[in-house]
N, C-alpha and C positions, 0 to 999 in steps of 0.2 A: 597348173596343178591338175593330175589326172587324177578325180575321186569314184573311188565306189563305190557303190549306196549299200547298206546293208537293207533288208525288207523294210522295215518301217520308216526309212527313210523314203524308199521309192513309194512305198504308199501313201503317208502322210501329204509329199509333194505333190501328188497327183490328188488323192482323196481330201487330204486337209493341211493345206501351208500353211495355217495357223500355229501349229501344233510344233511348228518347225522355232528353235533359235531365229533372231535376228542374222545371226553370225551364220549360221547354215545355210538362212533362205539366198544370203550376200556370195555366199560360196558357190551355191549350186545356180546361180541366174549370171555370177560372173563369164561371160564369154572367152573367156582367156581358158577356162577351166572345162575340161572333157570330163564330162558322168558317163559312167562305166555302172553297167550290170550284171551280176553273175546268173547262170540260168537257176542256180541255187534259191536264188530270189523268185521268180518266176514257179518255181516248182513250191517253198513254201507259201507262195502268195496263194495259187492252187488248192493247196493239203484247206489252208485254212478257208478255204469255201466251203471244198467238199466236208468241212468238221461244221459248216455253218457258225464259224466264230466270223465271216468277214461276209459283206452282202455285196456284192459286185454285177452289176447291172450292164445289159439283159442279163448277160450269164458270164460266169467267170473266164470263160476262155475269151470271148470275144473283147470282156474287157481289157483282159491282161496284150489282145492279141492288138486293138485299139491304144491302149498305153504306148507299148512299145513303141507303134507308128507313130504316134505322134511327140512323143518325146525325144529330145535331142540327146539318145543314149546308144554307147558303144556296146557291142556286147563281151565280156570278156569270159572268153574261154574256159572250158573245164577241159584242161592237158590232162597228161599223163605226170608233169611234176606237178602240178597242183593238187591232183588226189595224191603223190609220194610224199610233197610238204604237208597235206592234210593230219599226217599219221606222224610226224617227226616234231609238229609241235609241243610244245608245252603250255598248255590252258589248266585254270585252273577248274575249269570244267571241263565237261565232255559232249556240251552240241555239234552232232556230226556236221550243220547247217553253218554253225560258227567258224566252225575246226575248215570246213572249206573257204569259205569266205576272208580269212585272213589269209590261207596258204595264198587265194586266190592276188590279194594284195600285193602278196610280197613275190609273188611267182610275176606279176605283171606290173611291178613298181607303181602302186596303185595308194594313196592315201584312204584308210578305210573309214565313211561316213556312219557312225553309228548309234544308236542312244543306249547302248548297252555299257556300264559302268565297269564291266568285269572286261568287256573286250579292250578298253579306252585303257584302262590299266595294266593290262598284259603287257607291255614294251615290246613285243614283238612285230609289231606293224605302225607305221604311223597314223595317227588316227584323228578324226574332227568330228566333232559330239556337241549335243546339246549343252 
C-alpha cells in the first residue's frame, strides 16, 4: 500500500509515535508499504513555526530539511492535475491544505493517512485514520 501522510501524521511519527493508533504506527513501519509526502505538508509544517504554534529544533528549516533525510519518504508531487483536482472537489470544507492533499491522493493512487474526521468521511479518497 502506498500511504500519504497528511501534517500530523508526518509530525506526530517523527515528533511523538505515541500519539499515533496501534493500527497506524503497524501501517506506517510495515516495509511492504511506501509513505509518501506532499510538499503541502512541508510548507504547513513551516507556516506553523513561523505562527510559533510548533517548536522545531535548531530551527524549523533544518528540522524539516533533517526529517526528510532521514525518513523513508517519497515525495509526491504537486502536478498541474493535482492543483485541477484541488478545485473539482467536493469537501465539505474549504482547507486549501486539505483540498490539495486529497487531489494529491487520488492524482497519485495514494491511500490518504489522516486524523481528520471530515477528511476520513468524504468518500473521495481512500483513507487510514486514527
Amino acid at each position: 500500500m502506498n500511504l500519504l501522510l497528511d501534517t500530523p501524521i508526518w509530525l506526530w511519527s517523527a515528533l511523538e509515535p505515541a500519539r499515533l493508533s496501534a493500527r497506524v504506527r503497524r501501517a506506517l513501519d510495515n516495509p511492504q508499504h511506501q509513505l509518501w509526502l506532499s510538499p503541502i505538508s512541508v510548507w504547513e509544517t513551516l507556516v506553523l513555526a513561523r505562527k510559533r504554534r510548533l517548536a522545531l529544533e535548531p530551527s524549523a528549516e533544518q528540522w524539516v530539511r533533517r526529517a526528510l533525510r532521514d525518513l523513508p519518504i517519497h515525495e509526491a508531487h504537486l502536478t498541474h492535475d493535482v492543483a485541477i483536482r484541488s478545485e473539482t472537489l467536493t469537501l465539505h470544507h474549504d482547507d486549501p491544505a486539505d483540498r490539495f492533499l486529497v487531489a494529491t491522493a487520488l492524482v497519485h493512487d495514494l491511500t490518504l493517512v489522516t486524523v481528520d474526521r471530515r477528511l476520513r468521511k468524504s468518500r473521495h479518497v481512500p483513507t487510514l485514520g486514527l
